[in-house]
C-alpha positions as CSV (number, residue, x, y, z in Angstrom):
1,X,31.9,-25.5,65.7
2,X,31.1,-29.0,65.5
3,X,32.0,-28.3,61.0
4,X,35.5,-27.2,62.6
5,X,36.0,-30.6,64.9
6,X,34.9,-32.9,62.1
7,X,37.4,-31.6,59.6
8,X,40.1,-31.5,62.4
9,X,39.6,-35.5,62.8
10,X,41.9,-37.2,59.4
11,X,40.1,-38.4,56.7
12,X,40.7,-42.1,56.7
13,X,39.1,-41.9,60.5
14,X,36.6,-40.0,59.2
15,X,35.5,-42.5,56.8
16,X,35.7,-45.5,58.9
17,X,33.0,-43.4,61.3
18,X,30.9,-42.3,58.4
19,X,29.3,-45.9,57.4
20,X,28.6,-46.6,61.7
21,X,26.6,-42.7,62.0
22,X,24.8,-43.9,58.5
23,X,23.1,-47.1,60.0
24,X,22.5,-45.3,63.2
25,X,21.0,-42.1,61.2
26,X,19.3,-44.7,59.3
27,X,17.4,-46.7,62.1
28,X,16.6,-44.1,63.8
29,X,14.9,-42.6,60.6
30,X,12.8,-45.6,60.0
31,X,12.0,-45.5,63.9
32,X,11.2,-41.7,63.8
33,X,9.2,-41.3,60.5
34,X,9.6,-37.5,60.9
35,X,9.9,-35.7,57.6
36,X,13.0,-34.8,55.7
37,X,14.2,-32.3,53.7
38,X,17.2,-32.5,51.6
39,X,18.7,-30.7,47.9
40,X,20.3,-32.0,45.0
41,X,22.2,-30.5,42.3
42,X,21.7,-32.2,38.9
43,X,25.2,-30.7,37.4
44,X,26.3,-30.9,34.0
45,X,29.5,-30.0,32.1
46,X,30.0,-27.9,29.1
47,X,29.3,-31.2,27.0
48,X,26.2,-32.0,28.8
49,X,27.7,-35.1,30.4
50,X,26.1,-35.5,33.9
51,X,28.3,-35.3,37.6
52,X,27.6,-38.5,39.5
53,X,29.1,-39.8,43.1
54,X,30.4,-42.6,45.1
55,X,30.1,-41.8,48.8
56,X,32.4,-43.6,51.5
57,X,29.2,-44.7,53.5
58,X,25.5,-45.7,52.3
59,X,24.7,-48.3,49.7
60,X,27.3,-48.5,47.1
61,X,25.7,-47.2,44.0
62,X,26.1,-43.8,42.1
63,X,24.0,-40.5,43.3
64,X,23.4,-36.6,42.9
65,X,25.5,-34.2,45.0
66,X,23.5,-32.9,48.0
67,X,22.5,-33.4,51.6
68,X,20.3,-32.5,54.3
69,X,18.8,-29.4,55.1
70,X,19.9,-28.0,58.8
71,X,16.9,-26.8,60.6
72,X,15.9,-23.5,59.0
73,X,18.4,-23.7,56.5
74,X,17.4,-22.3,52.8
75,X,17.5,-24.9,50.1
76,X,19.5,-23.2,47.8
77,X,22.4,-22.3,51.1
78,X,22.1,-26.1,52.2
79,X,23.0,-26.8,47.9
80,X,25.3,-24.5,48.0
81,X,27.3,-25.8,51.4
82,X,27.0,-29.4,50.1
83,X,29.1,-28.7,47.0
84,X,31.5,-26.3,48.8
85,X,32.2,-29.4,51.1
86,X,32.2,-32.2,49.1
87,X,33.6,-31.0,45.6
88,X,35.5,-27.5,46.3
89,X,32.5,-26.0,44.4
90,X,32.1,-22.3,45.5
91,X,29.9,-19.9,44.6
92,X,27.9,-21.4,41.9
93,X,25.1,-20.3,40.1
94,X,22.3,-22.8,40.6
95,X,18.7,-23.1,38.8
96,X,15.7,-24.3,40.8
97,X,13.9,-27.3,39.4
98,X,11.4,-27.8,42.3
99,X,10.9,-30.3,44.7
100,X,10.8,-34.5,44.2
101,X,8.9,-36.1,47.0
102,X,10.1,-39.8,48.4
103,X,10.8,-41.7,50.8
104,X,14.4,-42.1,52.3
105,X,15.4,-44.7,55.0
106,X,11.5,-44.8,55.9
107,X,10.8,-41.6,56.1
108,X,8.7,-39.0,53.6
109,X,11.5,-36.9,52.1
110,X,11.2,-34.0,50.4
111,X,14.8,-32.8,48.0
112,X,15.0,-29.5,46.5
113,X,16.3,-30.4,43.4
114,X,18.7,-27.8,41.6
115,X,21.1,-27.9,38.1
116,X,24.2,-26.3,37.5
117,X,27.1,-26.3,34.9
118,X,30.4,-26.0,35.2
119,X,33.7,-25.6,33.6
120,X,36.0,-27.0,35.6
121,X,36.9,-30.8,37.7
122,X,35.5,-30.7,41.0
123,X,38.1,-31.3,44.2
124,X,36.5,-34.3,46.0
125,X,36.8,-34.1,50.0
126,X,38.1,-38.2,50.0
127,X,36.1,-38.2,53.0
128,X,32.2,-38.3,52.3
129,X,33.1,-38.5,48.3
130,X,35.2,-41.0,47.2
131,X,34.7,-40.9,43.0
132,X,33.1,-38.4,41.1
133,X,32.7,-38.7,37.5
134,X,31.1,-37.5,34.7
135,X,28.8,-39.7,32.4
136,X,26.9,-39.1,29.1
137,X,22.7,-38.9,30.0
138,X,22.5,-41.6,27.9
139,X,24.9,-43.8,29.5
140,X,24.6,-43.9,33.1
141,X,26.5,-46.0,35.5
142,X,25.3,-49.0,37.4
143,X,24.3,-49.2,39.8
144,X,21.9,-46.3,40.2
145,X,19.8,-45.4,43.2
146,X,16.3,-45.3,43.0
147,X,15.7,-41.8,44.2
148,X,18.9,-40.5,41.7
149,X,17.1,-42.4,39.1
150,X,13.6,-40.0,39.5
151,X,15.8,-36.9,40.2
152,X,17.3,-37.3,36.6
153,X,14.0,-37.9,35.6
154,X,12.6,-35.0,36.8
155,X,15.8,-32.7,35.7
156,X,14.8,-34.2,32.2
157,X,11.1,-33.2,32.4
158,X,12.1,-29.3,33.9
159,X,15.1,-28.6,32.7
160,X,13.3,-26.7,29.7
């Protein structure tokens, strides 16, 4: 229900909100310390060149698609919801690369961390994802966050 009220509100509201109900979610992470769980999808195109984002709230730096995990939600659904909102990504067919523990606004986080590759441009929601673009693995984009920067690291090391 709530899915249905948020994408009822227009997006340029929407992303005026978004950066406020970040520093909240934020403080009251580092407050909390309770653990977090979270996915990320390391997706490539035919060529090999890697998806990054720009979100509309958070630090201004390039990341992973993904999200948080809803209470009880599989890893692989929560991946698969997060892509379906964000990009217009249905129904892919993602590859489990494990887990990469961290820490995220204070708190120990733990992301599933998946890969996927596509054939086609993904539809951005222009409300949480403002730019998504691909880039060669050799040349990233700065800047970079930390916990992207071990992810791809880890989708190097098990991507086999």
């Amino acid at each position: 229900m709530l899915h249905l009220i948020i994408r009822l509100v227009p997006a340029p509201v929407h992303r005026a909100v978004l950066p406020v109900a970040f520093r909240w979610r934020h403080r009251w992470r580092r407050w909390r310390r309770t653990p977090l769980y979270g996915c990320n999808v390391v997706i490539t195109d035919l060529d090999g060149s890697v998806l990054l984002l720009r979100h509309s709230y958070g630090p201004d730096q390039w990341g992973l698609p993904g999200g948080g995990l809803g209470r009880g939600e599989d890893p692989e659904r929560a991946a698969q919801r997060e892509l379906r909102e964000e990009l217009g990504l249905d129904g892919m067919r993602l590859h489990s690369l494990g887990t990469v523990e961290g820490i995220l606004s204070g708190s120990p986080h733990t992301a599933y961390l998946f890969s996927a590759v596509i054939d086609c441009h993904p539809r951005l929601d222009r409300r949480e994802v403002i730019e998504a673009r691909f880039f060669p693995p050799h040349s990233l984009p700065e800047p970079l966050g930390a916990t992207t920067r071990e992810q791809l690291a880890a989708w190097r090391e098990r991507r086999g």
